[in-house]
PADREN-659479 format. One record per atom (N, C-alpha, C): residue in three letters; x, y, z. Coordinates in pm, whole numbers, plus 50000, padded with zeros to 5 digits. Atoms other than C-alpha are relative to their C-alpha. Last residue first. Layout:
# residues N
ALAXYZ/...
//
This chain:
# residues 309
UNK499524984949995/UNK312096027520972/UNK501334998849979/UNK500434995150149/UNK310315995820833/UNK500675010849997/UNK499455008650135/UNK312725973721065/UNK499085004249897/UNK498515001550005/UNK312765997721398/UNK499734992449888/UNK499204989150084/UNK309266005521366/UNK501005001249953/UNK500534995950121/UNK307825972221334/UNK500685012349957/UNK499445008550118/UNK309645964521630/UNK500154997149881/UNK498044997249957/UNK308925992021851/UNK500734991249886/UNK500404983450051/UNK304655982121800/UNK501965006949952/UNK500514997550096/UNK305325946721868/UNK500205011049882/UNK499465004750114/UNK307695951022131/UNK499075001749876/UNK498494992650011/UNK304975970422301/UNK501584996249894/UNK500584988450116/UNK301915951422172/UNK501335010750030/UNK498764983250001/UNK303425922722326/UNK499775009049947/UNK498745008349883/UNK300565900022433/UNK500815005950049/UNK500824993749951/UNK297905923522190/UNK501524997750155/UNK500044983049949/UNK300065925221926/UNK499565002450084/UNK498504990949962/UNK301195889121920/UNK499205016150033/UNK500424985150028/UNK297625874521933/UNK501075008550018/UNK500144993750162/UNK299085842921844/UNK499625010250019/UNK500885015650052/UNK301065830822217/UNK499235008449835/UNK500455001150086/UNK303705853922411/UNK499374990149890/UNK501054993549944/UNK305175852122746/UNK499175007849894/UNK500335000749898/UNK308725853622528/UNK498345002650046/UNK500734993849880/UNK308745864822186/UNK499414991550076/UNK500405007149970/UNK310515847421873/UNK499605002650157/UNK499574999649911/UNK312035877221631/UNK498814991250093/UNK500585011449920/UNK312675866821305/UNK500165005750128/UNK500804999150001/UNK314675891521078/UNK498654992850044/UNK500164982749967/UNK317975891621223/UNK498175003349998/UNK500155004749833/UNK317955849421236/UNK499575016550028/UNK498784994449918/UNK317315857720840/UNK499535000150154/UNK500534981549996/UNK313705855420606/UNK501925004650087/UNK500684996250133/UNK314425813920480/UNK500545018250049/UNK498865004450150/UNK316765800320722/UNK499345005649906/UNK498664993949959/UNK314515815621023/UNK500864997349885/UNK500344989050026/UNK311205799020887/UNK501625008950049/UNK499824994650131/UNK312995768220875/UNK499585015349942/UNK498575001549996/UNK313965768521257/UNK500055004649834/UNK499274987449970/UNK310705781621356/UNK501214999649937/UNK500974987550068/UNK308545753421194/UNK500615013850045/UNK499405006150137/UNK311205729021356/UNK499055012249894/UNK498774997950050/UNK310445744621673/UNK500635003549888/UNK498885007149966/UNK307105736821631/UNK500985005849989/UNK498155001750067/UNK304195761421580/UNK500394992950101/UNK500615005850187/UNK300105759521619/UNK501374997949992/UNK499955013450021/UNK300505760222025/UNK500364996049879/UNK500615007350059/UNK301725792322086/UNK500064995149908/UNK501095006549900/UNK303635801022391/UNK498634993749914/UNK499565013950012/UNK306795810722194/UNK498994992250052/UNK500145001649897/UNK305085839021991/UNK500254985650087/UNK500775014649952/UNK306035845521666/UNK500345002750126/UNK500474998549886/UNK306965878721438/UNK499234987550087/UNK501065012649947/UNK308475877621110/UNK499634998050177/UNK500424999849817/UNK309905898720860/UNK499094990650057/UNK501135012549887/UNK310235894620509/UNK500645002250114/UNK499974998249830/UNK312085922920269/UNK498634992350053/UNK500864990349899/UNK311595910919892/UNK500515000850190/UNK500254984949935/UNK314955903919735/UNK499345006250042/UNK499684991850075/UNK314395876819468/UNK500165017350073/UNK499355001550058/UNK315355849819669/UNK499785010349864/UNK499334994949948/UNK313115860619969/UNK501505000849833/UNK500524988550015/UNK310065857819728/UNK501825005750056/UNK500044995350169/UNK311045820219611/UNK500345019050032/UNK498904998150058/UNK311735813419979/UNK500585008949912/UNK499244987449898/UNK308715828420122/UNK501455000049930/UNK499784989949995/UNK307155804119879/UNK500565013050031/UNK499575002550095/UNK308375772219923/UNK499785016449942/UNK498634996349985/UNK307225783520299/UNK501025001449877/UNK500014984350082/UNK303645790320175/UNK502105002650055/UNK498554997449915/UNK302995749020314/UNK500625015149895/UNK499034989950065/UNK299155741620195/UNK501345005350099/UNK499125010049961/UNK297035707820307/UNK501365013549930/UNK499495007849853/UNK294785726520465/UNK501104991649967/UNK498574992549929/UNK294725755220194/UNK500614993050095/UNK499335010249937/UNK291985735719961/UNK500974998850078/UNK498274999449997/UNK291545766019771/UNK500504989550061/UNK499764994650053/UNK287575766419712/UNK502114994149922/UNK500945005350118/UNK286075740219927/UNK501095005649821/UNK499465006550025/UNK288515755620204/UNK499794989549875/UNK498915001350032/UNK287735789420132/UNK500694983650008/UNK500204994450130/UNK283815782620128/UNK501655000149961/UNK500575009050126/UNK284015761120425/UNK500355001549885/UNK498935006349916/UNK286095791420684/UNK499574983449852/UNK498754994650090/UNK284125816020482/UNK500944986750037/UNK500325001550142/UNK280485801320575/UNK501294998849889/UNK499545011950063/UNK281515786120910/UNK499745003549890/UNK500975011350050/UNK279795821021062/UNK501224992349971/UNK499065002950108/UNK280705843321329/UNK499684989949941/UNK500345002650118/UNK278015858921543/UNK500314994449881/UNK500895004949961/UNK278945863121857/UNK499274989549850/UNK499825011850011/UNK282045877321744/UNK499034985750050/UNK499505002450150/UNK280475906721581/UNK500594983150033/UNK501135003950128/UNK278315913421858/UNK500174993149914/UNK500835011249897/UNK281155909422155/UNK498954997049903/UNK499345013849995/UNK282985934321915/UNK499354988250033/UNK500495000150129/UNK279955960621909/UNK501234984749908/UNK501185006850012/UNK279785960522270/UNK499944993349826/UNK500034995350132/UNK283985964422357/UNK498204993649917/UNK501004987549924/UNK283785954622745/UNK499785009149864/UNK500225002349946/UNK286195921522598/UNK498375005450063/UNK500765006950054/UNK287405939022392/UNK499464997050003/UNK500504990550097/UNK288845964122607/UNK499344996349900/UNK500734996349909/UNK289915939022904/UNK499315009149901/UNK500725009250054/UNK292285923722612/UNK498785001450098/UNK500405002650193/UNK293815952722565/UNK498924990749988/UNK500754984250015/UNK294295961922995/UNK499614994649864/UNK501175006049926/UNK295305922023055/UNK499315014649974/UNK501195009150058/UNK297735929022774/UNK498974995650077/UNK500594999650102/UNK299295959422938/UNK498954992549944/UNK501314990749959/UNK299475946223245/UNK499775007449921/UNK499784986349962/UNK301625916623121/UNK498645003550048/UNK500334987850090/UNK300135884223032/UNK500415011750101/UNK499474992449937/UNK301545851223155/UNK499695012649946/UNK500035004649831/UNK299445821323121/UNK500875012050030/UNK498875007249949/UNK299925824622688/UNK499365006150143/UNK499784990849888/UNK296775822822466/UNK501074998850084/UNK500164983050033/UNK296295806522143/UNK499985011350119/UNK499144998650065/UNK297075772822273/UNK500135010149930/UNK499444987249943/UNK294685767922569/UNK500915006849886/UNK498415005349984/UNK294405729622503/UNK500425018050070/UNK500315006249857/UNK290465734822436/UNK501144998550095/UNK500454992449904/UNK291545755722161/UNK499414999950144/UNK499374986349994/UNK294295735321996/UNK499525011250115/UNK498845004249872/UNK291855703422055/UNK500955013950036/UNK501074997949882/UNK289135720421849/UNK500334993050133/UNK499864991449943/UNK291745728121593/UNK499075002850136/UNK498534996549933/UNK292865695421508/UNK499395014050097/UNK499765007149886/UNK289235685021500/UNK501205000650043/UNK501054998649884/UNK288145709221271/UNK500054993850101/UNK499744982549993/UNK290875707421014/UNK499905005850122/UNK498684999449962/UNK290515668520998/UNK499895013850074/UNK500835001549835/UNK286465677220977/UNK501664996550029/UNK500194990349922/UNK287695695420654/UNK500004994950139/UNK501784995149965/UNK289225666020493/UNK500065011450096/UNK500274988250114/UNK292925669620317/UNK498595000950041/UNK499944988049919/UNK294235650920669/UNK499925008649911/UNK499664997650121/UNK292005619620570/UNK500405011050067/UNK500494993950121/UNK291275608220929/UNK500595002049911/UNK500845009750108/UNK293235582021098/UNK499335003349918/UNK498455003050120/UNK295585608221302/UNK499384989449894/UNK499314993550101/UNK292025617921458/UNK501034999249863/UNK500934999350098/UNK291135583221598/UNK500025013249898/UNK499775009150139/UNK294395586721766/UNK499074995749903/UNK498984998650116/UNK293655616621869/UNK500414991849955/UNK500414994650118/UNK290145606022012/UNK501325007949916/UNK500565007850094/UNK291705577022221/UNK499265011449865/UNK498555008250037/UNK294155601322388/UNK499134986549868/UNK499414993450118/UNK290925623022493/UNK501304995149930/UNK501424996450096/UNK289045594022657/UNK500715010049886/UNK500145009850134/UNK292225579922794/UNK498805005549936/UNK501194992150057/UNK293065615922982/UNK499944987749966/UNK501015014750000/UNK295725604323230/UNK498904999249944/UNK501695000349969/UNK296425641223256/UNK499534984950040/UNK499364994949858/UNK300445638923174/UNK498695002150100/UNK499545008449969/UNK299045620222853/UNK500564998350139/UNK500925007649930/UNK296325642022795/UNK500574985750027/UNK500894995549858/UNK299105668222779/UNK499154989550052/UNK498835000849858/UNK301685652622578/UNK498705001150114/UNK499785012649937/UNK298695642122345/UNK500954999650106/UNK501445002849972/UNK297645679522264/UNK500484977150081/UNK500374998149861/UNK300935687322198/UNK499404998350082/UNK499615006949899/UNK301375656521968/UNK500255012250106/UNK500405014050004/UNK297985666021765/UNK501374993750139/UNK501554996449921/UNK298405703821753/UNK499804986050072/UNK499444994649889/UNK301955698921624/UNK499125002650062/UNK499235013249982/UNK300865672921349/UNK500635007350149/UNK500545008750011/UNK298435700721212/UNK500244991550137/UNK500884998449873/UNK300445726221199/UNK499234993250080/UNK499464998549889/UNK302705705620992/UNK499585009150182/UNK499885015949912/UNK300285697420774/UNK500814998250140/UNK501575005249937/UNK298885735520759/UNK500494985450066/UNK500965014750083/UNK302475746520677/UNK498914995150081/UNK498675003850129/UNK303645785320747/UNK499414988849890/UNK499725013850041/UNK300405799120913/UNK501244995849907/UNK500375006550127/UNK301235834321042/UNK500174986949958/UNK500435014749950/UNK301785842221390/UNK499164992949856/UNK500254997749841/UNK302515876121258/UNK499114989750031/UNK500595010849963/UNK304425876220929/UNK499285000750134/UNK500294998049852/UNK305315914820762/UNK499284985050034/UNK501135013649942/UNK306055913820431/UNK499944995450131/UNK499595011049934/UNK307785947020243/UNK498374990750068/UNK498404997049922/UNK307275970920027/UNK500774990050053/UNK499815001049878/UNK304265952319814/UNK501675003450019/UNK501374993049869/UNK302325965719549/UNK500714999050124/UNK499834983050005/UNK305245956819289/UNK499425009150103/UNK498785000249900/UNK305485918219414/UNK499815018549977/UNK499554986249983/UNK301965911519331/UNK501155010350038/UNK501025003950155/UNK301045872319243/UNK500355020049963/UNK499625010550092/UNK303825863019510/UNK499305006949841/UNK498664991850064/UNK303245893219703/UNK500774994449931/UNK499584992450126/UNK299715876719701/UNK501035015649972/UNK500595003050136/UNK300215846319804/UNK499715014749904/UNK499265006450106/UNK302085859620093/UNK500104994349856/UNK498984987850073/UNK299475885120187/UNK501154992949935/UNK499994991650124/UNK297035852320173/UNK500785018349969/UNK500305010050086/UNK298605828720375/UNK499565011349858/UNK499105002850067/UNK299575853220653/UNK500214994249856/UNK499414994050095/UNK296035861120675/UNK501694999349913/UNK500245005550133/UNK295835826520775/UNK500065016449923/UNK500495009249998/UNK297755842521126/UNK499394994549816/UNK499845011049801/UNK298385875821109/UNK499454991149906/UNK500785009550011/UNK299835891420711/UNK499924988450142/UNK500105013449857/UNK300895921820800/UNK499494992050003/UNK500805011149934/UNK301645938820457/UNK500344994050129/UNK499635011049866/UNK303635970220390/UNK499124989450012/UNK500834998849871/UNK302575989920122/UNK500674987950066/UNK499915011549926/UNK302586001519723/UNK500534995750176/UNK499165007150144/UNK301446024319495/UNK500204985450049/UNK499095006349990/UNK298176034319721/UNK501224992749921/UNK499054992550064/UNK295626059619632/UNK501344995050060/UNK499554992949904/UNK293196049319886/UNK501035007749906/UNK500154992349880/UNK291246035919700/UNK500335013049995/UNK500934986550080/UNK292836023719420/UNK500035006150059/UNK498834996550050/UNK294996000419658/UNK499825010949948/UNK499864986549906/UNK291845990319803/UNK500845008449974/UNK500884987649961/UNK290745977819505/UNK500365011650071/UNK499714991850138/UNK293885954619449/UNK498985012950025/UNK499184993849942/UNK292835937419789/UNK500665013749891/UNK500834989549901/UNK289355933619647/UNK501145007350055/UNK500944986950067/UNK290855918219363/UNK499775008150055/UNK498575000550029/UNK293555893119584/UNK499515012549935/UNK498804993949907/UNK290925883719768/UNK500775005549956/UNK500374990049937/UNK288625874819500/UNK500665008850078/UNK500334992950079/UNK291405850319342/UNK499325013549998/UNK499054989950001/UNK292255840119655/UNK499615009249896/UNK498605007650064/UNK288825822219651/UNK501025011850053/UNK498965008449920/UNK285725826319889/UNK501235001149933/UNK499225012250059/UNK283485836519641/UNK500584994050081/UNK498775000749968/UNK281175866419861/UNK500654982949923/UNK499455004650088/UNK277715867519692/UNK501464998149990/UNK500485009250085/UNK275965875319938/UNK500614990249968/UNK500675006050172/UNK278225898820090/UNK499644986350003/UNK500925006450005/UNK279295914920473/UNK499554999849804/UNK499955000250094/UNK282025929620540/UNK499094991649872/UNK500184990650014/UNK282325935520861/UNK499395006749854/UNK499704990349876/UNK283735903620988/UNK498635009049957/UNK499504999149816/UNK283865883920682/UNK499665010950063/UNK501195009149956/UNK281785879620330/UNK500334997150119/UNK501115000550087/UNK284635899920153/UNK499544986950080/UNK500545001950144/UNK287225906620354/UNK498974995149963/UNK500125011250042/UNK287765931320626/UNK499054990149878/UNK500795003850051/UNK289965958120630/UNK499224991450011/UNK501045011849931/UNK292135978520820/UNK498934996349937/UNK501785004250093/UNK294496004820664/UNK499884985250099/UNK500125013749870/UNK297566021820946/UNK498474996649894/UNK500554998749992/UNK299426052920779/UNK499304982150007/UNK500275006850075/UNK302626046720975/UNK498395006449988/UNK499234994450120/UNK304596075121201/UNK499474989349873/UNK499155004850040/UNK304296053321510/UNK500775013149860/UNK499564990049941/UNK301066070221602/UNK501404999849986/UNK500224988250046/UNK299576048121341/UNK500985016950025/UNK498855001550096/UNK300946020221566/UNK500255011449852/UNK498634999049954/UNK299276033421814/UNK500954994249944/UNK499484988949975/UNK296236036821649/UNK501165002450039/UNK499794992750097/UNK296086002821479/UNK500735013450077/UNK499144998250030/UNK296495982421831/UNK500405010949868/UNK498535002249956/UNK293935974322013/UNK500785003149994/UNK500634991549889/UNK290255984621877/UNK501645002150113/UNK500424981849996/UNK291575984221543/UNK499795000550123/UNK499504991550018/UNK293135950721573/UNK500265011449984/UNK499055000349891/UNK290415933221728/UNK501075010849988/UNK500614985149927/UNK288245949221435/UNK500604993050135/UNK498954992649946/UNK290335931121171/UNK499965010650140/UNK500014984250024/UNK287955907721158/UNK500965005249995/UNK499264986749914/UNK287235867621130/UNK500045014049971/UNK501305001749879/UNK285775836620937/UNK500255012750096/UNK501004989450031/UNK289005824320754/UNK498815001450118/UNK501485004050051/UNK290365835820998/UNK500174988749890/UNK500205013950021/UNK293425857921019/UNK498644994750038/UNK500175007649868/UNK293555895420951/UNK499864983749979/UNK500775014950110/UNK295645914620655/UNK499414985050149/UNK499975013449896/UNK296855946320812/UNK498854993849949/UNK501795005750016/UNK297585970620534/UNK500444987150084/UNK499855006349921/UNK300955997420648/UNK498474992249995/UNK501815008949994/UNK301106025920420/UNK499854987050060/UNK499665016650062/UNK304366047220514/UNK498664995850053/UNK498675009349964/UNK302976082620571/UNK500144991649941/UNK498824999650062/UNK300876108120354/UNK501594995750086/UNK499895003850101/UNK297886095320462/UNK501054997649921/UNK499734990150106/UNK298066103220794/UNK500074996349881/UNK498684991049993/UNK296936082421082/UNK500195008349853/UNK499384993749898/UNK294346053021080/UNK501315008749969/UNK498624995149994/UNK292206038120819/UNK500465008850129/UNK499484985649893/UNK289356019520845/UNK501245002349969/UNK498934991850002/UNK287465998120545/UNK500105006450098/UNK500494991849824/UNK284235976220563/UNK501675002449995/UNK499005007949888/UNK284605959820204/UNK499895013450067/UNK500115013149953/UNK281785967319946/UNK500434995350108/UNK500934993249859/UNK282956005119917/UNK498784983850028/UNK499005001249852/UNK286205981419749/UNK499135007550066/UNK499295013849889/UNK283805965919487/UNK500315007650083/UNK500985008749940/UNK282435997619403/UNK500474991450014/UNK500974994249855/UNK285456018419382/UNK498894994150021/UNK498985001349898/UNK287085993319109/UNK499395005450127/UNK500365013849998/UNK284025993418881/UNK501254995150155/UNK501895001649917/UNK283686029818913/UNK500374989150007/UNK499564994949818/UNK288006030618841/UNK498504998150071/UNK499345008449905/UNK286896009218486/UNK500335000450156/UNK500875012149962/UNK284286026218353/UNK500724991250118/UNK500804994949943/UNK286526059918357/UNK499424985550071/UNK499604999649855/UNK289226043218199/UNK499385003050114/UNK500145013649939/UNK286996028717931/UNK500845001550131/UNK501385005749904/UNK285926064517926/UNK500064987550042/UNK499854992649868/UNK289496081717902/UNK498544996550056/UNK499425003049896/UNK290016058517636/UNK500295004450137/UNK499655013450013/UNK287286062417416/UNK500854994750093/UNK501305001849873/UNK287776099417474/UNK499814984650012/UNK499664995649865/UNK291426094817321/UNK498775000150090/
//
């Protein structure tokens, strides 16, 4: 029995160090519904989301975790791996932690990628699965970056930029600089932001903005994770919809949250995501683009409650 109350011992130290590794916040009461927002990137924070949106969704009646992962944002390591594999450990950590059985996931954007992967590898940990402008299929993201991006520099008279997507569509689309050149049209294109922002979201995103320690963090963002995961996992050419299926078909609760104003999704990328989770559980927001919470942080916030509550 001591024997086993020390390898248990060894073991929870080994667990709490890793996870006082990862730059942790929590918001609201402990002893609510646990609610872990899983940020997108790679290369990114969750500290938009804290400065924005946690609390008041906290205030909701949810206890509200914020993390970020290993060799991102906040979170700074060395020796950060890159893989799911890590990810998936560290996420396990927090779980310790906090003294978590199991939890809501919001998997934004490529976080999507990895809370799905791992309520695939973890179905017990997870309540339900929360999507929020979450990557479905990379190729297909891809291919929708490429002919929005050509409507436009076609309605432009662009030939300079019309000649570099079709020199694009010629790359290998499992190479990184593919990756990198879809998305460096995407952002030049406007496609993560929508032209109509409430007065809310011009207040949220005015707070970041005038936010010093944000402005630091994103000043600073490296290509290390964004490399390292793709070196690693190879995710560009990855479609997590075969998945969603699998998960929905054994009864996990999926939810899903998209914005119609951005660029990364097609239709057709809405239509299957809808046949998979339910037309009920899909809701496709107006004057909205990927930073759903900040866009609509009202819906948002209302929406979440109504389908965990």
């Amino acid at each position: 029995m001591k024997n086993l109350l020390f390898s248990l011992s060894l073991i929870l130290t080994f667990l709490f160090a890793n996870a006082q590794n990862l730059h942790i916040k929590t918001f609201g009461n402990s002893k609510n519904e646990p609610v872990i927002f899983i940020h997108g990137g790679p290369g990114s924070s969750a500290s938009a989301f804290g400065i924005t949106t946690a609390q008041r969704l906290s205030d909701s009646g949810f206890y509200v975790v914020l993390y970020d992962r290993r060799g991102e944002g906040l979170s700074a390591d060395e020796h950060a791996q890159y893989t799911f594999k890590q990810t998936f450990e560290d996420l396990n950590h927090i779980y310790v932690k906090l003294g978590i059985h199991n939890a809501t996931l919001i998997g934004f954007s490529f976080g999507g990628i990895i809370s799905t992967l791992y309520t695939e590898k973890y179905p017990a940990h997870v309540k339900s699965l929360i999507l929020v402008s979450s990557l479905l299929s990379q190729p297909e993201t891809y291919h929708t970056i490429l002919q929005k991006s050509r409507a436009i520099y076609l309605a432009q008279n662009d030939t300079v930029k019309l000649n570099d997507i079709l020199s694009i569509e010629k790359m290998d689309e499992s190479s990184f600089e593919y990756r990198a050149a879809c998305f460096r049209h995407s952002s030049s294109n406007g496609f993560f932001s929508t032209k109509n922002k409430n007065e809310l979201a011009k207040r949220l995103y005015a707070s970041l903005e005038y936010d010093s320690a944000y402005a630091k963090l994103s000043a600073h963002k490296s290509n290390e994770s964004v490399i390292g995961f793709w070196k690693n996992e190879r995710y560009s050419n990855m479609s997590i919809l075969p998945v969603l299926k699998q998960l929905k078909s054994e009864k996990m609760e999926i939810y899903a949250l998209y914005g119609k104003d951005d660029g990364l999704f097609s239709s057709r990328q809405m239509m299957n995501l809808s046949q998979i989770v339910g037309k009920d559980k899909l809701k496709y927001l107006e004057n909205c683009s990927h930073y759903l919470y900040t866009d609509q942080q009202d819906i948002f916030v209302s929406q979440l409650a109504k389908w965990l509550k």
